[in-house]
N, C-alpha and C positions, 0 to 999 in steps of 0.2 A: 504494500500500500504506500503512496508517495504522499509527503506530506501536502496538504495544500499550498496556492502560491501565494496568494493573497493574504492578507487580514482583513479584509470584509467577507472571503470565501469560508476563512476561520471562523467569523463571527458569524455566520450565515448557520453553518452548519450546530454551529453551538447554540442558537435560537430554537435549530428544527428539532434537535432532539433532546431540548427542554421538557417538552410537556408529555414525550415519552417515559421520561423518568420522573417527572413526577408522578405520574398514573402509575409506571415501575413502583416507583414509593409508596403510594398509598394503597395498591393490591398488598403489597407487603406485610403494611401493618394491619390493615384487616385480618389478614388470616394469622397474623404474628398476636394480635388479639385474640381471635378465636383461640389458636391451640395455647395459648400462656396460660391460661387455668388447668386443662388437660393435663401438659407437660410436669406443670410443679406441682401437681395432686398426685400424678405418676415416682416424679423423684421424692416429695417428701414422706409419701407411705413406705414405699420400698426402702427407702436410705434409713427412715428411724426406727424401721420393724432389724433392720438388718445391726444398725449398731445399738438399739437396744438388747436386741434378741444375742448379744456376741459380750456383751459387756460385763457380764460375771462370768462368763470364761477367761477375758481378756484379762479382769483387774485380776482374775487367780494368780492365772500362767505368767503374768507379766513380775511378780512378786517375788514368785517361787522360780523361774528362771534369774533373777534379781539374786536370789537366795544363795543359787545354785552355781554361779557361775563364778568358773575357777580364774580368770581373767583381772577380777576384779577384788578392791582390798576391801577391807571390812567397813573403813568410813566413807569412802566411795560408793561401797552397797548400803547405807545410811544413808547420804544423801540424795542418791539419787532416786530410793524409796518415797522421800519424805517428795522430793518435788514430782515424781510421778504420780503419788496422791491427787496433788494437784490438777494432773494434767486429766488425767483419767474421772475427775468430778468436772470439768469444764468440757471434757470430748463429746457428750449427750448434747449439750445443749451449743455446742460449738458447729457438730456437725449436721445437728435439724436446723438449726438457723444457717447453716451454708447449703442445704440442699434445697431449700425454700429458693433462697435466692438464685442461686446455682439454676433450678430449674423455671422461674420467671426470667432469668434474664436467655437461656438455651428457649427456651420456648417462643420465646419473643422477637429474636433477630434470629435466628437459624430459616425460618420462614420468608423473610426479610433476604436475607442473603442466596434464598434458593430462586425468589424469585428473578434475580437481579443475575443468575447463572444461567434461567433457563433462555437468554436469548444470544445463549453464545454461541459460536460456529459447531456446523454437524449436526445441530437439531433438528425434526421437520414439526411442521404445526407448534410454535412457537409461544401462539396465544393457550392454544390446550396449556403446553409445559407452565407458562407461566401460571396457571391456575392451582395445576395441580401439583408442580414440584413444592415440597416443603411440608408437606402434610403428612404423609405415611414417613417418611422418613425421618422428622422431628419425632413423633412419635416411638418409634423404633432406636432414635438415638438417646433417647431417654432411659430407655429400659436395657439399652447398653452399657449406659451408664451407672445402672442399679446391679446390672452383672459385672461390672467390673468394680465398682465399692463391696462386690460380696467375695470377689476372689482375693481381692486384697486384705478383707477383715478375715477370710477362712484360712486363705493359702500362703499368702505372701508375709502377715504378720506372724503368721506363727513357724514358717520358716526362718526368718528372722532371729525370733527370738531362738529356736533350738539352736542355732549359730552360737547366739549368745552363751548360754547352758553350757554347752558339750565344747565348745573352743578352748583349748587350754594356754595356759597365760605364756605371752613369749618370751624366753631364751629360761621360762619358770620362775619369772620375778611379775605379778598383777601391778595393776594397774591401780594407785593411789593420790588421795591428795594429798600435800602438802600443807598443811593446817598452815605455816609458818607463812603463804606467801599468799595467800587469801587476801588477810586485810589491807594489804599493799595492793594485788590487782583491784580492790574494790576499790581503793582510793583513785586509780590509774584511770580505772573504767570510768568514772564518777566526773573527773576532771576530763577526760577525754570526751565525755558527751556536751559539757559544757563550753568546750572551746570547739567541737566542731561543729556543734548544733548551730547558735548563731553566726558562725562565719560563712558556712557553706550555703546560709537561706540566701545571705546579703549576697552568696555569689550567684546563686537560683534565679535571684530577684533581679539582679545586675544583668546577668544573660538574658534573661525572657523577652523583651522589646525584641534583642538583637534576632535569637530566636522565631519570631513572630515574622519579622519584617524579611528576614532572610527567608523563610519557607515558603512562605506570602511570593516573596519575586522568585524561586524557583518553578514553584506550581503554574502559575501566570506565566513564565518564559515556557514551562511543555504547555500548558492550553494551544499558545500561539502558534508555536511550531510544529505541531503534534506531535513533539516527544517524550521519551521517559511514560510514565503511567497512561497518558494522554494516545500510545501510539497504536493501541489494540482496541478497538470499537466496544468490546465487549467492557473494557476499564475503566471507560470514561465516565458511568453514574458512578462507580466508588471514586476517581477520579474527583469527579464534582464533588462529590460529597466531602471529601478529604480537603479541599479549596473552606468549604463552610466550615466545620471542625476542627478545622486549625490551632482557631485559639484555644480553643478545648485542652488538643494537643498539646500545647506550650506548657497551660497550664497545668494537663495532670504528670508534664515531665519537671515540674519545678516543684512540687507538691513530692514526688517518689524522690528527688530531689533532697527535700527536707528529711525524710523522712529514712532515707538510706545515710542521714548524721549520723542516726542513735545508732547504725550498727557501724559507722564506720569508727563512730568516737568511742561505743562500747568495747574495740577491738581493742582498742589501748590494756584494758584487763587480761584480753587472755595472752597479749605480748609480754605485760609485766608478770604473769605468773610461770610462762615460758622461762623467761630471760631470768627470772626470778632477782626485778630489780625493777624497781620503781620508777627510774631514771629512765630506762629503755620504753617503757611505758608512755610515758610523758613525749618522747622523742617521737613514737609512732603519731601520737596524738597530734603533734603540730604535720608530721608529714604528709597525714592524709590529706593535708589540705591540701597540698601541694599534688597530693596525686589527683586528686576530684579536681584539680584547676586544670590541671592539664589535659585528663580525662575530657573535660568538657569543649577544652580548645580543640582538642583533634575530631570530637561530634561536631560542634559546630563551623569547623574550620578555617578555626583562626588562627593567629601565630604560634608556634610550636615554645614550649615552655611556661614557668610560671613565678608569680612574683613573690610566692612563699619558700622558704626554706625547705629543706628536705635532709634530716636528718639520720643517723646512723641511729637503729632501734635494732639491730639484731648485732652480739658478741661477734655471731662467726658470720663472713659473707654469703651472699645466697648463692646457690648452685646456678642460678641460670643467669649466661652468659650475657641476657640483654634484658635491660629492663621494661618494662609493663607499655610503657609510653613507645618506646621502641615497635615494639609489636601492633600497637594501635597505627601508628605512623606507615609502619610495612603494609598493613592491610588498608587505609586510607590509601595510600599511592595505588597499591593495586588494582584499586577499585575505580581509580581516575582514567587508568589504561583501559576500560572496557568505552566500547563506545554506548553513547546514551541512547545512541536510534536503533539500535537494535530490539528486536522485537522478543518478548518477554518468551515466547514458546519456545528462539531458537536459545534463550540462556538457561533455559531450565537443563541442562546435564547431567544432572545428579541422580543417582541411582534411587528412587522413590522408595520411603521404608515399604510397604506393603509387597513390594516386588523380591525385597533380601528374604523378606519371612517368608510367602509363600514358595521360594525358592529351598529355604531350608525346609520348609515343611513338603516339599515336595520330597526334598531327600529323605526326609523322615521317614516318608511312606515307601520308599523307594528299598531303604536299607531295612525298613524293620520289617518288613515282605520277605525278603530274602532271608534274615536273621530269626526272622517266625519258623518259616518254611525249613531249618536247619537247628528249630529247637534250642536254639541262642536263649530266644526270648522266648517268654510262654504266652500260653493266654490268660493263665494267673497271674504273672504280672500287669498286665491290659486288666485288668479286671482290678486289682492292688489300687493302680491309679485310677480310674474312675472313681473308687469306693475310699477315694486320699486315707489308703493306707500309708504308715509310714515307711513301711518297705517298697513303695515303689520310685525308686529312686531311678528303678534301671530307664524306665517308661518316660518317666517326667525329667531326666538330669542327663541318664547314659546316652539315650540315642540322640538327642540332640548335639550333648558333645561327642559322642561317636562321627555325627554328621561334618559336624566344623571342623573336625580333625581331618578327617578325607578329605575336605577345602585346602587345610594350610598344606596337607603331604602333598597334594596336586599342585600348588601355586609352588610351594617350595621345588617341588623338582621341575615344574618349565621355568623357576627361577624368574618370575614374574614380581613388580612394586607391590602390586596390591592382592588381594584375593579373589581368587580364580575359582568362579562359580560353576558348577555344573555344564550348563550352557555356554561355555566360555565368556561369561562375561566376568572383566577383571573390576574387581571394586576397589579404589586409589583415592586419595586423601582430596581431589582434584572429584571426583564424581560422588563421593560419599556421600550419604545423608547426611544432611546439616543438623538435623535433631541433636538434643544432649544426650538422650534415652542411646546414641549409635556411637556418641563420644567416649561413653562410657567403657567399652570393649572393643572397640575398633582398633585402639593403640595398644591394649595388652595383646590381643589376637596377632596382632603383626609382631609384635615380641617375641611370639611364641614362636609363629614361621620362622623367622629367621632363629633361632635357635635350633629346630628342624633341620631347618639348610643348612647350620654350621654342623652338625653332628654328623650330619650323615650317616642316615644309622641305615641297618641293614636290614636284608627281609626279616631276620627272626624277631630284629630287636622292635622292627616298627611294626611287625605281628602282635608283639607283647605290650605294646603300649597302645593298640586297638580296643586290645583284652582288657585291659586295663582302665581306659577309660571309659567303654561299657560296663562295668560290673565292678567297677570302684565301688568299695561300701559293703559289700556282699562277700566276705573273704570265703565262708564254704564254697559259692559258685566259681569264685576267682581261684582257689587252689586247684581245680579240678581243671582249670582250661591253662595255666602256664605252669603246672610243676614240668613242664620237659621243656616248653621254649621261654624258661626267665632266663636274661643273660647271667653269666659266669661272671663278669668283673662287677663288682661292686660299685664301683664309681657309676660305670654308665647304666646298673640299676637303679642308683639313686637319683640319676638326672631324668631320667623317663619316668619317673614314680611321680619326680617333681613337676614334672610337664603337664603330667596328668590329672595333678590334684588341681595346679592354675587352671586347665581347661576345663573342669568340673568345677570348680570355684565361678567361674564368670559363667557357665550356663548356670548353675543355680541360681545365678542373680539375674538373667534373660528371666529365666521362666517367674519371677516374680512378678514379672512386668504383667500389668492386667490382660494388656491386649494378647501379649504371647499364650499365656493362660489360656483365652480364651477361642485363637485360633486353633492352638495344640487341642483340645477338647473335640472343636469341630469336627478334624482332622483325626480324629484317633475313634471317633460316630462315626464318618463314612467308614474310617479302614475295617471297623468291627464290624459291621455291614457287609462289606464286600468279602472278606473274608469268614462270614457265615456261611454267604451265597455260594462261595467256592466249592465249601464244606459241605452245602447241601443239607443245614441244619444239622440239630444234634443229633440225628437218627444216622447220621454217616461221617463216619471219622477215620481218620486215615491213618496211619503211624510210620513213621519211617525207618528204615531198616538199618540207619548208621546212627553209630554213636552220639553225644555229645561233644566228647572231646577231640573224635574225627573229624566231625561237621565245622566246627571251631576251627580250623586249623587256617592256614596263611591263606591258602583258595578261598575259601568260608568270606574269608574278610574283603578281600578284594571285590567284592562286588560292580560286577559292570549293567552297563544301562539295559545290556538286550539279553540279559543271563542266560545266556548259550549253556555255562555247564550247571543248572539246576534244573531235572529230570522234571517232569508235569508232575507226579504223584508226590516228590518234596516240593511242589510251590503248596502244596496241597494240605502240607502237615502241620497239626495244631499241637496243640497240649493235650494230648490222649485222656487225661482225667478231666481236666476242667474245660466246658464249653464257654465259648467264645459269645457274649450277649451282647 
């Protein structure tokens, strides 16, 4: 699309599809009207049957893990009882009061913003879409939302906490406070919020005109030229809308502004309890200024530095090589080399989360097929996880990191930057998802590869570290599949032990994630489906004639996409006692 030549062609165009968005507008919030009662009658029954119905388990478990956990020192399990009290008398009414709102404000704009989607490119009957998008699906996204506060009140917090419980203290020295250096970070913290509370409003308040007027003449310069937000037909009502909202903008960024003092002036406490010095404390306290000033020149981009000091608050120097402001500056320049007329679809690059998950969970179904059919895995484990036994670790922890492990051995031996999906597609720091949720394990996982690649390990060893991290946890399963292929040298069993427990460490922490949760579910309903259907019901069962510990072996693992050497009658085989529901 070419921009216009004119500025009365600009203006022209921008009069005619005025009164299209406003009608866009106002269908929106009729129906954003209608379903906003619906929606938060939806989230506030489900959300407070769910954390009320959970809350004398929670304050149990949460106590007696407190209790129990060897990590931790006696006064440390003291206080942090005494403030979980707290926390756990205010969570009822913390979290019915955010599901109310939660679900008035979801219920309200979700409608709103579906309509404002339905007249984008590839649609036909536009007007229908516009009527009818936002309605079954605000509905549905609601009670998504009420399944995923239940996986996280059932699954994810009480994985957690057994973490807490069962982790034993490192190097066998817990974790304690220091009674000594308490009243000093309190004093730290105390005067930290008071010198950066009002200095960083006055810099809030100082910026905002600038703020206002600068966004004000970017927005008006793409109007004109139709670029930046302005360059995609379907952008220009949020577009517009973003012009009106503005000041809004300004102000709810001078406001989070304020309000991000207390935690930056609060930090002075846990530097002086760190540092264990009062001095160091005080010193973070004036720095922060100096970082939120400069912080704020490299957003709004203005001159680089700033007119506050910046003090030494840490004894020993930091490990990284460049400082904070550094890195804002790299990524600012970066961003100045993209050009602005480029069209929003052709920058989108990045690999969409929904695409990484169903790709692992393709392999999920791919390998635990195979791993079924070889008596690996049973169908009492399938049955373990659905029924959140605590034994199903292999179902909900192993095969997933079984999965990612076949990724980094693949990516490691074509010797590839990023990981090398299935489908050949390589995922790189350059296409990754941008989400935090992907930040989180994306850079331990490439740790991991290249420790892979440096090892170089061999069929047996990287046989035994398949084993391994399938059936981590389960040491009767586990002695029966590697007493003949554990390596012999001791070193490099301990470094493949180590590999193993990191890569079951970070899936544990995947699968807490709601959404993973709740795709892996879907995902493990069809496969138990389709593998009844195979079976023929429980009236026909099939057994297979090789061992365990045969079927296990280095071929067993290797699993390929068209499995040439797996006979029809093992795609076939279940767990001979327990049927598969």
């Amino acid at each position: 699309m070419e921009p216009p030549r004119s500025f009365w062609s600009t203006l022209w165009r921008l009069f005619y599809f005025l009164p299209f968005f406003i009608g866009l507008l106002l269908l929106g919030i009729i129906k954003g009207a209608l379903l906003c009662p619906i929606v938060c009658l939806i989230m506030t029954i489900g959300n407070s049957a769910i954390i009320l119905g959970l809350w004398p388990a929670h304050a149990f478990w949460t106590f007696y893990c407190i209790a129990r956990a060897k990590q931790l020192g006696p006064v440390l399990k003291l206080v942090l009882s005494v403030t979980v009290s707290f926390l756990l008398v205010l969570w009822p009414l913390i979290g019915i009061l955010g599901s109310v709102l939660t679900g008035a404000g979801y219920g309200f704009l979700k409608p709103i913003m579906a309509t404002f989607d339905a007249i984008g490119e590839g649609k036909e009957d536009k007007f229908l879409h516009c009527i009818r998008d936002g309605i079954w699906s605000t509905i549905k996204g609601s009670c998504t939302v009420v399944r995923d506060l239940k996986d996280v009140s059932f699954h994810s917090y009480f994985s957690i906490m057994d973490d807490l419980r069962l982790q034993n203290a490192p190097n066998g020295k817990p974790y304690e406070i220091r009674l000594t250096c308490i009243p000093g970070a309190f004093l730290a913290g105390v005067a930290g919020i008071l010198i950066d509370l009002p200095v960083i409003t006055l810099i809030a308040i100082f910026k905002s005109p600038y703020m206002l007027f600068k966004g004000w003449n970017r927005l008006f310069h793409d109007l004109i030229g139709r670029e930046g937000p302005f360059l995609e037909t379907a952008c220009v009502p949020l577009a517009g809308l973003a012009i009106l909202l503005w000041p809004a903008a300004v102000v709810g960024a001078a406001l989070a502004s304020i309000l991000s003092s207390l935690a930056l002036g609060g930090y002075a406490a846990v530097v002086a309890y760190q540092e264990s010095s009062i001095k160091m404390g005080m010193a973070y306290a004036f720095s922060s200024l100096s970082m939120f000033d400069e912080y704020s020149n490299d957003v709004l981009d203005l001159p680089e530095g700033s007119c506050f000091p910046r003090y030494r608050y840490r004894k020993e120097p930091p490990s990284e090589t460049s400082s904070r402001s550094t890195s804002f500056n790299q990524g600012k320049r970066e961003s100045k080399n993209t050009s602005r007329t480029t069209s929003f679809k052709n920058t989108m690059a990045e690999i969409k989360p929904l695409k990484l998950l169903e790709q692992l969970f393709a392999e999920c179904k791919l390998y635990g097929d195979n791993l079924l059919a070889d008596q690996v895995i049973t169908a009492k484990d399938f049955k373990e996880f659905k029924s959140g036994k605590t034994g199903s670790s292999i179902i909900s922890v192993g095969l997933p990191a079984y999965c990612i492990l076949q990724a980094l051995v693949r990516s490691a031996k074509e010797n590839v930057d990023g990981l090398l999906l299935s489908d050949n597609t390589e995922i790189m720091t350059q296409n990754r998802p941008k989400d935090a949720f992907f930040d989180f394990f994306f850079d331990p996982l490439m740790i991991i590869k290249e420790q892979i690649r440096v090892e170089n390990f061999t069929e047996e060893e990287e046989g035994y570290l398949c084993k391994l991290v399938l059936l981590l946890g389960h040491p009767d399963r586990l002695s029966l599949m590697t007493s003949a292929s554990s390596p012999q040298n001791e070193r490099r069993r301990a470094e493949i032990n180590a590999i193993a427990r990191r890569l079951q460490g970070i899936t544990k922490s995947i699968s807490r994630y709601p959404t993973v949760r709740r795709r892996f579910e879907e995902l493990l309903k069809s496969f138990s489906e389709e593998l009844e259907r195979k079976m023929g019901g429980s009236e026909h069962r099939y057994q297979s004639g090789r061992s365990i510990l045969k079927t296990f072996s280095l071929n067993s693992l290797e699993i390929k996409t068209g499995n040439p050497g797996i006979d029809e009658e093992a795609q076939l085989t279940s767990d001979p006692t327990v049927p598969l529901n």
